[in-house]
mmCIF file as gemmi writes it, N, C-alpha and C atoms, coordinates in Angstrom:
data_model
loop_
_atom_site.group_PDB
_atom_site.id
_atom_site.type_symbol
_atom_site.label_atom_id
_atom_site.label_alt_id
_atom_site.label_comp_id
_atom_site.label_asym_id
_atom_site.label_entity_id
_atom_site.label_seq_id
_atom_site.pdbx_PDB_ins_code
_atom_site.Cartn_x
_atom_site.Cartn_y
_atom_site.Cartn_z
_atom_site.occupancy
_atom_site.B_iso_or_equiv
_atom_site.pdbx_formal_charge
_atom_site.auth_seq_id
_atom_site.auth_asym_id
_atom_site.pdbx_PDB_model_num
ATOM 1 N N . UNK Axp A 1 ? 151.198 92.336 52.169 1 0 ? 1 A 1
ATOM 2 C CA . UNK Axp A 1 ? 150.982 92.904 53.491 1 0 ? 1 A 1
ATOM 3 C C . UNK Axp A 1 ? 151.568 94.314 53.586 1 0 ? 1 A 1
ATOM 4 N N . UNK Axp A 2 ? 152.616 94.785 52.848 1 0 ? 2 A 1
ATOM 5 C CA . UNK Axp A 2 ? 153.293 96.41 53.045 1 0 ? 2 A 1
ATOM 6 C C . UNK Axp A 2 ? 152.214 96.669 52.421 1 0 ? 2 A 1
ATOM 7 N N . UNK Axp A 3 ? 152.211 96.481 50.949 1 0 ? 3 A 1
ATOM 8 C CA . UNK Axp A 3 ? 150.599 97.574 50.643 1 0 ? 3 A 1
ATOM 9 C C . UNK Axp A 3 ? 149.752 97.677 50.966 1 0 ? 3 A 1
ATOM 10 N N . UNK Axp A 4 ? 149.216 97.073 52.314 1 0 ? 4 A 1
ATOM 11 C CA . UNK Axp A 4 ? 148.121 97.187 52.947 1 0 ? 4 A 1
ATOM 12 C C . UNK Axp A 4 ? 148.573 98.312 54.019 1 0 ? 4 A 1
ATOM 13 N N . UNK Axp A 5 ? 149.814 97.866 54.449 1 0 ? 5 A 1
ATOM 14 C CA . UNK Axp A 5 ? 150.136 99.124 55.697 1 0 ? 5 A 1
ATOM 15 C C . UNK Axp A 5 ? 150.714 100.328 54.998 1 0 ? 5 A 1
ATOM 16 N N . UNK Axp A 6 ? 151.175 100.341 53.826 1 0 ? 6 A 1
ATOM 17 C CA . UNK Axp A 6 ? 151.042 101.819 53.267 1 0 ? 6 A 1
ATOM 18 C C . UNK Axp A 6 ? 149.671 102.377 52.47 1 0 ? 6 A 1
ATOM 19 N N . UNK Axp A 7 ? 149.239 101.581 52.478 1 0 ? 7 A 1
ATOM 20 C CA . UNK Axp A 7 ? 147.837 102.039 51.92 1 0 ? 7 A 1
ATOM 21 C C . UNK Axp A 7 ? 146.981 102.842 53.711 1 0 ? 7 A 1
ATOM 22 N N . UNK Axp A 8 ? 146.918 101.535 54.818 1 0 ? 8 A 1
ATOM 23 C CA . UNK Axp A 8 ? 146.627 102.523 56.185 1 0 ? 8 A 1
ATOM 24 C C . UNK Axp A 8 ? 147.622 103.42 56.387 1 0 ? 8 A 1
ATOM 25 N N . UNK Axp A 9 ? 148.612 103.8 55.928 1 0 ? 9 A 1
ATOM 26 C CA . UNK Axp A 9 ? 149.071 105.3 56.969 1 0 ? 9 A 1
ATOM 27 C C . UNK Axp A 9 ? 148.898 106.104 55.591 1 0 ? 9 A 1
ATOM 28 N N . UNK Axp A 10 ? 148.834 105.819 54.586 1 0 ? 10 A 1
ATOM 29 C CA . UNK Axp A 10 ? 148.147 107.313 53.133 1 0 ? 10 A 1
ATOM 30 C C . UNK Axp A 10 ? 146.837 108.177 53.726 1 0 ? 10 A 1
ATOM 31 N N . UNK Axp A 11 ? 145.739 106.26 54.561 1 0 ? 11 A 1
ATOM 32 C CA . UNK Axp A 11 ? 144.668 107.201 54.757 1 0 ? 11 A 1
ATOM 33 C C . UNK Axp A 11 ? 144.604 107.935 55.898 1 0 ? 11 A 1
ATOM 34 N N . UNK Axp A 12 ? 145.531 107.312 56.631 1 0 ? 12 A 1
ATOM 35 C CA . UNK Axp A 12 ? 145.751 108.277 57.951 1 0 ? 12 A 1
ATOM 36 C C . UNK Axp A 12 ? 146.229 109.67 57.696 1 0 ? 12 A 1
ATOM 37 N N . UNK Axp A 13 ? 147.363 109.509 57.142 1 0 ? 13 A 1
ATOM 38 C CA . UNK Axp A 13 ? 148.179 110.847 56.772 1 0 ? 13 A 1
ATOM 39 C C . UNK Axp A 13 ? 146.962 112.056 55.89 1 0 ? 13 A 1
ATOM 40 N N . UNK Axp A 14 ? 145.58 111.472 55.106 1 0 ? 14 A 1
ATOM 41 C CA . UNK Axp A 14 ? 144.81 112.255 54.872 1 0 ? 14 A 1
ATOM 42 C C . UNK Axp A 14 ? 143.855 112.471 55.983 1 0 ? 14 A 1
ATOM 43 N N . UNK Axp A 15 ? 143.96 111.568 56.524 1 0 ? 15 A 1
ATOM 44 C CA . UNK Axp A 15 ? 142.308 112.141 57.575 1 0 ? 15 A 1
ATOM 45 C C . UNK Axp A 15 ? 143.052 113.35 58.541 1 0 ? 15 A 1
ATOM 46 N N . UNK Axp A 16 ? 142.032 114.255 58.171 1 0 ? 16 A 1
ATOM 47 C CA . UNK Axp A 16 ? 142.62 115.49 59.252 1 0 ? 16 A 1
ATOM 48 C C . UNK Axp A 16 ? 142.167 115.255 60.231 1 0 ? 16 A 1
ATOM 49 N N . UNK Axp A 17 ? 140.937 114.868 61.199 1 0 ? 17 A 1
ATOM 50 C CA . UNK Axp A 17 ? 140.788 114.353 62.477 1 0 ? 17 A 1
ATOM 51 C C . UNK Axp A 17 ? 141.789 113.681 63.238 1 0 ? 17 A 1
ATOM 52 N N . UNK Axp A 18 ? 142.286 112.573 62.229 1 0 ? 18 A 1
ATOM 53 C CA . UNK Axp A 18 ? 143.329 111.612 62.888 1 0 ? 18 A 1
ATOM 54 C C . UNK Axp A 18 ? 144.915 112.457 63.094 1 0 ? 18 A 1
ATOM 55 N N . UNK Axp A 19 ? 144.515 113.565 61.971 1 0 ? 19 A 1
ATOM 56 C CA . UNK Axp A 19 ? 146.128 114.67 62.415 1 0 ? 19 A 1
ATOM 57 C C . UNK Axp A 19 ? 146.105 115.517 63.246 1 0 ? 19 A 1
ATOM 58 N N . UNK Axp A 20 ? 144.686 115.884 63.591 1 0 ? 20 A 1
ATOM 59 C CA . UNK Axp A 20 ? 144.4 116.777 64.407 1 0 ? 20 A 1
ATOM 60 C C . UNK Axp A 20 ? 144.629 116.189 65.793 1 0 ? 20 A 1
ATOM 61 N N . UNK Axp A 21 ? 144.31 114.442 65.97 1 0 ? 21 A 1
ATOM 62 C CA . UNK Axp A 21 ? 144.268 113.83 66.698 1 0 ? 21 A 1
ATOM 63 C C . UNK Axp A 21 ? 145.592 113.671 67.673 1 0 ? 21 A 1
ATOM 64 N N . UNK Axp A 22 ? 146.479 113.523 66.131 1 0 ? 22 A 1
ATOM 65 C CA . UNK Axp A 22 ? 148.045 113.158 66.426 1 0 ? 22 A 1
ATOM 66 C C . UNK Axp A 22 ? 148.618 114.38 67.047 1 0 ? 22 A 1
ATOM 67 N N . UNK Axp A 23 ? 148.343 115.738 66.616 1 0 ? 23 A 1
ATOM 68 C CA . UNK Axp A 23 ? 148.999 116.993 67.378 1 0 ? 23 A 1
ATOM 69 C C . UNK Axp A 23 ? 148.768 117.173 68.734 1 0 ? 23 A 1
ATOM 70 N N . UNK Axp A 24 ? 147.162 117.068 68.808 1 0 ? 24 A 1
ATOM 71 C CA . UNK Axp A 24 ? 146.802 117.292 70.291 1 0 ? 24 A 1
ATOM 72 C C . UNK Axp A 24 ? 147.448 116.246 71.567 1 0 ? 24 A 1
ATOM 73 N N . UNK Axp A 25 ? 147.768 115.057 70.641 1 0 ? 25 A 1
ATOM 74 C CA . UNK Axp A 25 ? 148.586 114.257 71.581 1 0 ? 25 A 1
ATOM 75 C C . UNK Axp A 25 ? 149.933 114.57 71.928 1 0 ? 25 A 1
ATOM 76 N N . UNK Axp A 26 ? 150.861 115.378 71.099 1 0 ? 26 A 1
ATOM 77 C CA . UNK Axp A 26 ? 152.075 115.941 71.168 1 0 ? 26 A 1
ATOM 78 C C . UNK Axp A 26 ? 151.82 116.428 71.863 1 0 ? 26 A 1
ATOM 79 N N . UNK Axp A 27 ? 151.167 117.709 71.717 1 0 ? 27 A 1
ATOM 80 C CA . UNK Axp A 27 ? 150.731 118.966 72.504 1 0 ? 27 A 1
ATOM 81 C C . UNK Axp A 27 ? 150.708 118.361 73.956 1 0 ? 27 A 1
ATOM 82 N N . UNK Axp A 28 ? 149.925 117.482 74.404 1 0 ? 28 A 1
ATOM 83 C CA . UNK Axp A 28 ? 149.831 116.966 75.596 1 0 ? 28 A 1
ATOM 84 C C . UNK Axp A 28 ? 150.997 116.048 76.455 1 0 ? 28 A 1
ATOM 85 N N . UNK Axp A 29 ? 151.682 115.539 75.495 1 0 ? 29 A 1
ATOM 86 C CA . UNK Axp A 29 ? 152.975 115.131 75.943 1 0 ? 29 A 1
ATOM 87 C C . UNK Axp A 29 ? 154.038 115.796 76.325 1 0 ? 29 A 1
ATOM 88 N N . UNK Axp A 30 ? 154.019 116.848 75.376 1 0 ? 30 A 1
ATOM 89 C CA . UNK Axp A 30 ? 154.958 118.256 75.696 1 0 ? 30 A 1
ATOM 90 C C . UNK Axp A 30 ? 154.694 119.089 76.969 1 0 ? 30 A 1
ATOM 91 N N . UNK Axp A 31 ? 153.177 119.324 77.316 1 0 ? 31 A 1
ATOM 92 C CA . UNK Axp A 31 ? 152.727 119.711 78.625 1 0 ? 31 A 1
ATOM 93 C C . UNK Axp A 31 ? 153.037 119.287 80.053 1 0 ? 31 A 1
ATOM 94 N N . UNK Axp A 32 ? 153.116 117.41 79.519 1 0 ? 32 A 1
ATOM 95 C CA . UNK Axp A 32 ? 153.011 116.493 80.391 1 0 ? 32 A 1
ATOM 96 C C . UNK Axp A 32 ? 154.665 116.828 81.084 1 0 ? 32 A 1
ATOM 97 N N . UNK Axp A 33 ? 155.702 116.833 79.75 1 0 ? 33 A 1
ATOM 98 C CA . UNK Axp A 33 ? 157.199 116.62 80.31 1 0 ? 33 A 1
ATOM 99 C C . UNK Axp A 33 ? 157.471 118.103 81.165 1 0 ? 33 A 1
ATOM 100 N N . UNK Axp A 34 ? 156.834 119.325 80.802 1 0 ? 34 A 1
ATOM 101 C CA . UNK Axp A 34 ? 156.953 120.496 81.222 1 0 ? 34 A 1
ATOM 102 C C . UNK Axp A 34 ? 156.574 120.591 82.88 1 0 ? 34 A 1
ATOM 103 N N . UNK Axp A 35 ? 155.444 119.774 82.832 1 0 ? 35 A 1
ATOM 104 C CA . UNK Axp A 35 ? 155.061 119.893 84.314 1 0 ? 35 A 1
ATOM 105 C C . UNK Axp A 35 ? 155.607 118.497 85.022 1 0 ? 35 A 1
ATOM 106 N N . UNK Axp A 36 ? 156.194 117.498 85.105 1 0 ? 36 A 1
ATOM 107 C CA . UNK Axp A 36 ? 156.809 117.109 85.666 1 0 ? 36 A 1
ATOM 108 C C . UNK Axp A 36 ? 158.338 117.729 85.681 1 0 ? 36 A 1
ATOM 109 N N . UNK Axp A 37 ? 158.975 117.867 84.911 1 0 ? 37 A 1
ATOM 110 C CA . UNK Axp A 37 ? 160.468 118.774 85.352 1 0 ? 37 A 1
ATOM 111 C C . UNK Axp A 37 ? 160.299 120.101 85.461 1 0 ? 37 A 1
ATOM 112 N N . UNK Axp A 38 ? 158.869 120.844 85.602 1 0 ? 38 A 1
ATOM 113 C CA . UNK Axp A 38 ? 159.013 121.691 86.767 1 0 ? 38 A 1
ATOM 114 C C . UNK Axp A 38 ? 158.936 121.431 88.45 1 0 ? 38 A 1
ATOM 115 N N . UNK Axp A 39 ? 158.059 120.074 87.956 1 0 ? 39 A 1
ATOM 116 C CA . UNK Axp A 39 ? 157.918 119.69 89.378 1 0 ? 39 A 1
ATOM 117 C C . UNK Axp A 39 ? 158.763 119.018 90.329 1 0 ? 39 A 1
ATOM 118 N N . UNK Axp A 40 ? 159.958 118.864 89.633 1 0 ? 40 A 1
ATOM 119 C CA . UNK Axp A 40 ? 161.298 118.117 89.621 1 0 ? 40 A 1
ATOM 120 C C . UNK Axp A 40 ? 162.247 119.476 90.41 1 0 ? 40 A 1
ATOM 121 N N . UNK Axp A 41 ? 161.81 120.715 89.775 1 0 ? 41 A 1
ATOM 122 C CA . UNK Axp A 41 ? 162.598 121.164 90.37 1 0 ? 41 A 1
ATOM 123 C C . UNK Axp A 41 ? 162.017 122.403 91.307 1 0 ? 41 A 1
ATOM 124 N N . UNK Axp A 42 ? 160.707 123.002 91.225 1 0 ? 42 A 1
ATOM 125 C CA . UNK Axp A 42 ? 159.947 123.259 92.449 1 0 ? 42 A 1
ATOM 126 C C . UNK Axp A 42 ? 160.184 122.337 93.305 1 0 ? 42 A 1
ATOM 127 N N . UNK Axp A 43 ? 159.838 121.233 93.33 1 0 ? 43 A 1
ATOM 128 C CA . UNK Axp A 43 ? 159.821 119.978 94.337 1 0 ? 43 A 1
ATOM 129 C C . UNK Axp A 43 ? 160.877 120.284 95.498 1 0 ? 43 A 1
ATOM 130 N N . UNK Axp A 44 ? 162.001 119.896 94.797 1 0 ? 44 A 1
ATOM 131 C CA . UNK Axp A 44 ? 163.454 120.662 95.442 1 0 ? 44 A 1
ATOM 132 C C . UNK Axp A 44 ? 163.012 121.961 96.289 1 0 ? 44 A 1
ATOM 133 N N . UNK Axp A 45 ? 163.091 122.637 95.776 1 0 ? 45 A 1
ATOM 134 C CA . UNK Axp A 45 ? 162.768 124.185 96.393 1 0 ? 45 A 1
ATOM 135 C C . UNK Axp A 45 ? 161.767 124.156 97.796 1 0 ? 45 A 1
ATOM 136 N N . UNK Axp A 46 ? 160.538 123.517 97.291 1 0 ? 46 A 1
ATOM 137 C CA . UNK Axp A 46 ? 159.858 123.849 98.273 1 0 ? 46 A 1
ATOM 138 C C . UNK Axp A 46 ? 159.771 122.715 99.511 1 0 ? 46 A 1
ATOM 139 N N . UNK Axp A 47 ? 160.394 122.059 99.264 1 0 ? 47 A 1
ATOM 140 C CA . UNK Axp A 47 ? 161.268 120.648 100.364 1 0 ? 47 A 1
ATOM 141 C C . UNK Axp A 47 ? 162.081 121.603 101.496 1 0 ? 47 A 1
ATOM 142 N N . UNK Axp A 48 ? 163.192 122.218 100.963 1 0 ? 48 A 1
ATOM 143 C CA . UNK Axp A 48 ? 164.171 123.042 101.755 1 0 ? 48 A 1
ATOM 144 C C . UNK Axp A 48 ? 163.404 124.242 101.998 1 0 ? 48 A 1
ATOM 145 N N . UNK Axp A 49 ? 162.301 124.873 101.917 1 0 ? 49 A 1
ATOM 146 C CA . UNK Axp A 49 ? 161.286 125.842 102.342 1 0 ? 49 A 1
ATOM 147 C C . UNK Axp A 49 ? 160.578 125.64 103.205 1 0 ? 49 A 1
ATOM 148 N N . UNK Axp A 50 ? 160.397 124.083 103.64 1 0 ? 50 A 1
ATOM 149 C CA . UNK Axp A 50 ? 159.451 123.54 104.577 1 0 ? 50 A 1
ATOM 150 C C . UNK Axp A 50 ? 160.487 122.903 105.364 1 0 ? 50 A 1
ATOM 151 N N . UNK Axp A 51 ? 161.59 122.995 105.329 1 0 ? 51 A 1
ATOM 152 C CA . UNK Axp A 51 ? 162.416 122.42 106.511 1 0 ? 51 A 1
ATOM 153 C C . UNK Axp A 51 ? 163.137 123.605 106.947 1 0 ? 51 A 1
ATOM 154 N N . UNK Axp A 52 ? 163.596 124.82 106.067 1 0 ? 52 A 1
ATOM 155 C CA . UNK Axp A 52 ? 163.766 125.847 106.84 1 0 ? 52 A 1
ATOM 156 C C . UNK Axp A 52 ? 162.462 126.335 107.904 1 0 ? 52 A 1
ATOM 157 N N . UNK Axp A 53 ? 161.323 126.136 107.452 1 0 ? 53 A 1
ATOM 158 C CA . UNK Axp A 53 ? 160.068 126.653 107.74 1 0 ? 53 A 1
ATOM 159 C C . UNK Axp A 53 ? 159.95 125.551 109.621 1 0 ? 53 A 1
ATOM 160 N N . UNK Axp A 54 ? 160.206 124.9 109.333 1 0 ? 54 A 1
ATOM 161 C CA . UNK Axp A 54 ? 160.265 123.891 110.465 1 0 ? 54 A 1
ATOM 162 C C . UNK Axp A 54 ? 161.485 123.801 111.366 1 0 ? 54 A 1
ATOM 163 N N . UNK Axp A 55 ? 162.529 124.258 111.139 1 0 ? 55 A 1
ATOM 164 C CA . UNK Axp A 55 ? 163.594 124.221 111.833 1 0 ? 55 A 1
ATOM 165 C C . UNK Axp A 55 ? 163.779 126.091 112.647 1 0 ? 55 A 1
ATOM 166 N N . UNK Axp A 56 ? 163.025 126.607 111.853 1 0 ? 56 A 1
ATOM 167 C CA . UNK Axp A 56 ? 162.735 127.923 112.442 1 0 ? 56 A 1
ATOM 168 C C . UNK Axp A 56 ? 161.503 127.589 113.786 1 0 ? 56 A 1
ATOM 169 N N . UNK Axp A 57 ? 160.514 126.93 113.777 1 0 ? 57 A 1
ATOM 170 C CA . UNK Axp A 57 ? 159.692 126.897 114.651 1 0 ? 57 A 1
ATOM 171 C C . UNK Axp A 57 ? 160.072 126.154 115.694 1 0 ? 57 A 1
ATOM 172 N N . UNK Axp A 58 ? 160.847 125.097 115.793 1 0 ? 58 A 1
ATOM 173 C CA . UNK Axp A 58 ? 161.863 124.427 116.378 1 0 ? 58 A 1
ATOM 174 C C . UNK Axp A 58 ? 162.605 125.355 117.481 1 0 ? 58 A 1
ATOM 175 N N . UNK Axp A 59 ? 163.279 126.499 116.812 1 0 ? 59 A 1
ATOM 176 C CA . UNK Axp A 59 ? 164.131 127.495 117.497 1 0 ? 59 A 1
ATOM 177 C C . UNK Axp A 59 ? 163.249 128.507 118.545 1 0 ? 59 A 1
């Protein structure tokens, strides 16, 4: 049974589709974490922008 599963990841590790496959998924995970902890911390920001924004119209 191992030489069967090192025999599937040899042919994986050659198929360039399936590497090409594997990057673009990084790539997209890396995007993914970028725009949620920006949005983590815009979020913040524009929370206290809309309650200054509201506590001014208030006055």
């Amino acid at each position: 049974m191992e030489v069967h599963w090192k025999q599937s990841v040899a042919r994986l590790v050659k198929d360039k589709q399936a590497a090409t496959a594997v990057e673009y998924g990084l790539i997209v995970g890396l995007i993914a974490v970028v725009i949620v902890g920006g949005l983590a911390i815009m979020g913040e920001t524009a929370g206290n922008t809309f309650n200054n924004v509201a506590n001014t119209l208030d006055n």
